[in-house]
Every structure is written in C-alpha cells, then in structure tokens.
C-alpha positions in Angstrom: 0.0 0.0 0.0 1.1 3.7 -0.8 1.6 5.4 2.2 0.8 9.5 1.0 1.5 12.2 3.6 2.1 15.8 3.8 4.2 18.6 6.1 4.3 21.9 7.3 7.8 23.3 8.0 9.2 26.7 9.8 12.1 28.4 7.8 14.3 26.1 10.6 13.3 22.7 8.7 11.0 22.0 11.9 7.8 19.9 10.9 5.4 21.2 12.7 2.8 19.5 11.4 1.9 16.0 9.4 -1.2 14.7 8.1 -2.2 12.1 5.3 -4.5 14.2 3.6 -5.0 17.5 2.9 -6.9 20.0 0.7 -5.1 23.3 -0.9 -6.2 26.3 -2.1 -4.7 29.8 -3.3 -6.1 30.8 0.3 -5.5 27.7 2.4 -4.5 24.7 3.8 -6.7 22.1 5.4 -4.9 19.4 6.7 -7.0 16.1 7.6 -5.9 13.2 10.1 -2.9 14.7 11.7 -0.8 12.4 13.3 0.6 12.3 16.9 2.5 15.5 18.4 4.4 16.0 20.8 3.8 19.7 21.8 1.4 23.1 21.0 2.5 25.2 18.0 1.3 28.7 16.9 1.3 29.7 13.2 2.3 33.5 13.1 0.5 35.9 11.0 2.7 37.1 8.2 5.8 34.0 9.3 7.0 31.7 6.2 6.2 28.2 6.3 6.7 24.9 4.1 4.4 22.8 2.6 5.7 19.4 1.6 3.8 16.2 -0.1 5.6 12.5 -0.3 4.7 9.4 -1.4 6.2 5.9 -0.5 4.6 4.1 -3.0 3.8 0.0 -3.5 7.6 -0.4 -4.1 8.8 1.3 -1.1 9.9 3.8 -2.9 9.9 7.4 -1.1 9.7 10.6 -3.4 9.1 14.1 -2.7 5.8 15.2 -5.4 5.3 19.0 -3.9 6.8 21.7 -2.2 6.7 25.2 -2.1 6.6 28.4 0.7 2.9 30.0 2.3 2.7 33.4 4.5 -0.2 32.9 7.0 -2.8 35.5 7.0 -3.8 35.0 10.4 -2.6 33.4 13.8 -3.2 29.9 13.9 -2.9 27.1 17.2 -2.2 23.9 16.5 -2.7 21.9 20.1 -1.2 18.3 21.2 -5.3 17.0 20.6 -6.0 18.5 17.6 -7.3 16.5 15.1 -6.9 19.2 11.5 -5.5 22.2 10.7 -7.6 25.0 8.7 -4.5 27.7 7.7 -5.6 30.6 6.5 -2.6 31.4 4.2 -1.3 32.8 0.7 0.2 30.1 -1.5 3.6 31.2 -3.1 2.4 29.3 -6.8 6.2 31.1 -8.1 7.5 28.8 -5.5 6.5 25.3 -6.7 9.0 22.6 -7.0 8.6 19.0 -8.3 5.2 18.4 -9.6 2.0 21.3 -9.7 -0.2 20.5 -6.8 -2.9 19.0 -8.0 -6.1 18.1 -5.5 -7.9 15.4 -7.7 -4.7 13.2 -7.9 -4.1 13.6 -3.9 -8.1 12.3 -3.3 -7.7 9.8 -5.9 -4.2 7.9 -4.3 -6.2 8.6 -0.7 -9.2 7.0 -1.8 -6.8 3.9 -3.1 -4.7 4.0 0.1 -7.7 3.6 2.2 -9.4 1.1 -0.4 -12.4 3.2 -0.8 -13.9 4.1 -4.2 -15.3 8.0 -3.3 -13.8 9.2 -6.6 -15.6 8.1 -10.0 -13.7 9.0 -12.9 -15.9 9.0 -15.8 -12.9 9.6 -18.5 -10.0 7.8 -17.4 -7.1 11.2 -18.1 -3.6 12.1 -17.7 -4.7 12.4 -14.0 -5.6 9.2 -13.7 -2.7 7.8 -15.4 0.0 9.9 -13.3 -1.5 8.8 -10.2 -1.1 5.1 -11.1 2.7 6.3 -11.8 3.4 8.1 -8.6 1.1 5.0 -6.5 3.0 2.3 -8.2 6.3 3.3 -10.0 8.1 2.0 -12.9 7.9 -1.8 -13.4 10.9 -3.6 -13.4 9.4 -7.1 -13.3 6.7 -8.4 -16.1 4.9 -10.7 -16.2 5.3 -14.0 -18.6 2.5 -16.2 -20.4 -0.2 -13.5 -20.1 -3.1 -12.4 -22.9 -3.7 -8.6 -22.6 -7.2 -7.3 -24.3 -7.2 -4.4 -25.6 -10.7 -3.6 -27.1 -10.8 -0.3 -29.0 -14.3 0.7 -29.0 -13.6 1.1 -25.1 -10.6 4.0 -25.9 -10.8 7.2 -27.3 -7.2 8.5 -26.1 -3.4 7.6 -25.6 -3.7 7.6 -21.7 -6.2 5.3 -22.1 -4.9 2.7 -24.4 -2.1 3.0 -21.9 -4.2 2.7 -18.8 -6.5 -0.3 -19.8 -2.7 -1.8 -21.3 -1.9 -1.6 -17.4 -4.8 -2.7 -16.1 -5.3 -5.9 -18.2 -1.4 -6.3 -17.9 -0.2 -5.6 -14.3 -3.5 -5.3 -12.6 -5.2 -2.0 -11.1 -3.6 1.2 -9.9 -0.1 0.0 -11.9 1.4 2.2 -14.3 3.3 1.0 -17.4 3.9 3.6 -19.8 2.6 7.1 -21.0 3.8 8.0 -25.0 6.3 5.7 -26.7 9.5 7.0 -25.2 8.2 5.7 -22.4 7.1 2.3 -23.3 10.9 1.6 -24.8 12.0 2.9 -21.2 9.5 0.5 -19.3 10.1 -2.6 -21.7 14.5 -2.1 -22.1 14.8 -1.7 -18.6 12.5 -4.9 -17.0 13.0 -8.4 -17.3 12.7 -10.0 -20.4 9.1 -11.2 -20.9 8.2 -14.5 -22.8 4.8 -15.7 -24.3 2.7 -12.3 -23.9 0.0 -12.2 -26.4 -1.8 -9.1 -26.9 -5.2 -9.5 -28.9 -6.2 -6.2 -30.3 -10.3 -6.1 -30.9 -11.7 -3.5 -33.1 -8.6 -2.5 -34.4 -9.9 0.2 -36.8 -11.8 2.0 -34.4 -8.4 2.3 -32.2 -6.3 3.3 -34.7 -8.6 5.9 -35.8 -8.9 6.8 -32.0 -5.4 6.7 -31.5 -4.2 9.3 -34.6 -7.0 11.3 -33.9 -6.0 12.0 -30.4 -2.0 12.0 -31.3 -1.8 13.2 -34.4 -0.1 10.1 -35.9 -2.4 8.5 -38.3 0.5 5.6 -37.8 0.5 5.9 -33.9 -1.1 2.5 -33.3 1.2 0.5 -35.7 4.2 2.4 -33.9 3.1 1.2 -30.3 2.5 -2.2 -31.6 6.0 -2.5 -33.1 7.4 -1.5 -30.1 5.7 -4.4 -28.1 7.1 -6.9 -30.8 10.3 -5.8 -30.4 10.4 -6.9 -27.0 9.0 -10.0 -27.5 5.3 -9.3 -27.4 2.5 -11.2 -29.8 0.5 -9.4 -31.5 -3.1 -10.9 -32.8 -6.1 -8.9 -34.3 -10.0 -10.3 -33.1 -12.7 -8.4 -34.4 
C-alpha cells in the first residue's frame, strides 16, 4: 500500500505539522488526520512556512511530489489534541517545486490508500494515469504467459490505451507507460518477458482513435512494433 503524507515546516526545517490528507487552495491549507505531536505550536501571522507532499509508493519507494513556501494570514494554534488544521494562508504558486499540486490526484491515491472508491472517474485522463505512476512506479518485473485485451471501441485516447494496457497487464492502480518514449524505457529496462499475447479487438476503431487523439495517423502501428520488439504477440479479433 502507498503510504501519501504531507508537512508543514518553519524556515528552521522544523515539521510542525503531518497529516495524510489535505486540501489546498490559493487561500488555504486544510490538513485532515494529523498524526501524533508531541507539543502546542502557533502559526504567526505574516511567518514563512513549508508545505511538503511524499509518497512511499507500493515499491517502497519514497519521493518528494510537492513543495513550495505560504505566509499565513492569520494566527493559527495547532494543540497536542488537535485532530486538522484549517491555515488561512497565501500560496507562493512562483515557488512550486517537483510536480504542480494538484487536488484530484491527492483524493484519488487517498481513496486507493484507504481502499475506498469515493472518486468516480468518468474519463480515465492524464490524471488518472499519473497517479497510477506516482502509487505504483516503474515496473521492473513483467509478467510472462499472459493475454492482454485491448478492445478499441472502449478507448478514445493515448492515456487510455495506456491505462487499460496496465490494467489488463499488471492489474489495477499500476502504471506502465505514457507515449512511446516511455514504453521503450519501461520494456529495455525490465526483465525480459516471454509468451505475452496481446489480442487487439476492433482494431480500426483504435487506430482511428489513437491518430485522432495523437496526431499520428501511424500511432497505433508504432506502439504495436514497439511491443514486438520486446518479445510481445500481437493478434487482431474483431
């Protein structure tokens, strides 16, 4: 399981506060579950403080995903019991490092860690496909002997191809690949897979899909190439 958790900081590096979720705005920061402290802390009015996301995902894998600088607007106690934080605050957006904050991927990779399904995405997006890579990482090990389905009247985009690839491949909430320079990364850097057959249904529907959406009236032939290069089967089922 991912483990998803954010911090406030003073300008010392202090945490002074830790929480698993949180909501932000350009005017504050509400900060949801905060775990166990050890003493009372006052947020001064006009002070500089840190707010830092991390993610540990299913490979135990810790990165840093956001950070950037806030001013409160107003005095603020945080006390041992207290449960959230509601900080009034301006939001330095010139001060963003790592990725751009953005809420929907934080409530989706909550609603996974705590294996509820709050969230209903009715377009699986680039959102939904960049969470899968920050829950679950790069693979490095595939899967052998395996028959992936990918039915084209069910895809209209790139992520999505990509995303249903993942899901029929790996299994839900993995990530594989995004664009074809990162399907050549994925498949040169895991093991070797043997005996993967991918059965493409409605093939001219995706392919129309596919260059519609990328551009490439050739992008589907391109991906598929790819996967045969690395030792992939290809088969067409109406």
């Amino acid at each position: 399981m991912s483990n998803l958790y954010f911090t406030i900081s003073n300008s010392k590096n202090q945490i002074l506060a830790e929480a698993n979720y949180v909501v932000v705005e350009d005017s504050y920061i509400y900060m949801y579950q905060l775990k166990n402290r050890q003493k009372e802390f006052t947020f001064f009015k006009n002070e500089l403080y840190i707010f830092s996301g991390y993610i540990k995902n299913i490979n135990n894998e810790l990165d840093i995903i956001y950070e950037y600088e806030f001013t409160a607007n107003n005095e603020t106690i945080l006390n041992q019991t207290s449960t959230f934080l509601l900080l009034d605050c301006n939001v330095n957006q010139n001060e963003i490092e790592y990725y751009k904050y953005d809420q929907s991927i934080v409530d989706l990779i909550y609603t996974w860690d705590n294996e509820t399904e709050i969230l209903k995405f009715k377009k699986k997006t680039w959102t939904y496909l960049f969470a899968t890579l920050l829950y679950s990482g790069v693979p490095i090990t595939l899967p052998d002997n395996t028959e992936i389905l990918i039915d084209g009247s069910n895809i209209e985009t790139v992520y999505e191809f990509f995303i249903v690839f993942s899901e029929n491949f790996l299994g839900r909430k993995k990530y594989f690949a995004n664009n074809q320079d990162s399907l050549i990364d994925t498949l040169k850097n895991a093991n070797t897979t043997f005996n993967n057959k991918i059965i493409v249904k409605n093939r001219s529907i995706l392919k129309h899909n596919l260059a519609n959406f990328s551009g490439d009236m050739n992008y589907l032939e391109k991906i598929l190439t790819i996967f045969e290069n690395y030792n992939f089967i290809i088969e067409f089922s109406k």
